[in-house]
C-alpha positions as CSV (number, residue, x, y, z in Angstrom):
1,X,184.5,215.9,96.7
2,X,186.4,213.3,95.2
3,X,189.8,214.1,95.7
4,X,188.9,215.7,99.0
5,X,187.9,212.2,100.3
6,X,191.1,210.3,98.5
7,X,193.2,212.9,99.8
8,X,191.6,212.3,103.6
9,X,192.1,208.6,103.2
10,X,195.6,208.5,102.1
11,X,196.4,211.0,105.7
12,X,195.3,207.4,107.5
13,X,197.8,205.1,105.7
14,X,200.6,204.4,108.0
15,X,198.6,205.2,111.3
16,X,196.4,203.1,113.7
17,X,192.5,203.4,113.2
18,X,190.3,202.3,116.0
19,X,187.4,200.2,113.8
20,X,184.5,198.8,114.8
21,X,184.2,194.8,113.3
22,X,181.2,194.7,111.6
23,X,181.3,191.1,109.6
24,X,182.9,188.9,107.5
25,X,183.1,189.2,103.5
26,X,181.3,187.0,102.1
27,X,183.1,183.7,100.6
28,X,186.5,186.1,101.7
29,X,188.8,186.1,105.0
30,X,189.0,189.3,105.1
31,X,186.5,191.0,107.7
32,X,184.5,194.5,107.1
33,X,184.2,197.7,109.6
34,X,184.2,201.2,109.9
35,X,186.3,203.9,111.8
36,X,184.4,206.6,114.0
37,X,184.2,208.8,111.1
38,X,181.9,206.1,109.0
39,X,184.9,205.5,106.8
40,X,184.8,201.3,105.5
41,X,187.4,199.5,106.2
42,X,188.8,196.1,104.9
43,X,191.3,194.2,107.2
44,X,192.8,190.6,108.5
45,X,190.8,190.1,111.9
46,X,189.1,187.0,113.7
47,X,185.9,185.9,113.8
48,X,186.3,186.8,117.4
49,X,186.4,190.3,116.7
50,X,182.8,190.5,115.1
51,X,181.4,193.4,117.2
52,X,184.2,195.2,118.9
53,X,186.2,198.0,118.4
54,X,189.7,197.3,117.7
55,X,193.0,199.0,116.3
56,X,193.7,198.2,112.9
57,X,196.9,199.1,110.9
58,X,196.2,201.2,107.5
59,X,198.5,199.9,105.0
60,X,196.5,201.1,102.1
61,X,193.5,203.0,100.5
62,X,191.5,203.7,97.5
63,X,188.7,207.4,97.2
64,X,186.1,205.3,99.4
65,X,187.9,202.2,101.9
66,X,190.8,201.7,104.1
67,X,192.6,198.6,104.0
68,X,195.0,197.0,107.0
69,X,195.4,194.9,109.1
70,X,194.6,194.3,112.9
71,X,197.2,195.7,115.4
72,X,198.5,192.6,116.7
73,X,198.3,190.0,113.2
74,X,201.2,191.2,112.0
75,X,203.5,190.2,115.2
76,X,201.8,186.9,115.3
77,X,202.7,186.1,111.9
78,X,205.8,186.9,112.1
79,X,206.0,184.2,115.2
């Protein structure tokens, strides 16, 4: 079950992942959700974004979390 799950994680990095914005990590910036399929997911968002869905980058991922970043962050930093 193990590699089954790290194996289905690492076919999301690289893509776009529609997440529902659950909260904020606590005494963190970073900001908590989940995709469709339940799967956690920890990402640069705004507090804006606390209860929508939005797309968020996977740039990374461990057996149980995605990690990214939200679609447009990465073009506003870069501004």
């Amino acid at each position: 079950m193990r590699k089954f799950k790290e194996k289905k994680n690492k076919e999301n990095v690289g893509k776009f992942k529609e997440v529902l914005v659950e909260n904020r990590l606590k005494n963190q910036s970073k900001f908590f959700g989940r995709t469709f399929e339940l799967t956690p997911v920890v990402f640069d968002a705004d507090e804006c974004d606390i209860g929508k869905i939005i797309d968020v980058k996977i740039k990374d991922c461990n057996q149980n979390s995605l990690f990214g970043f939200k679609r447009n962050s990465e073009k506003e930093a870069a501004a």
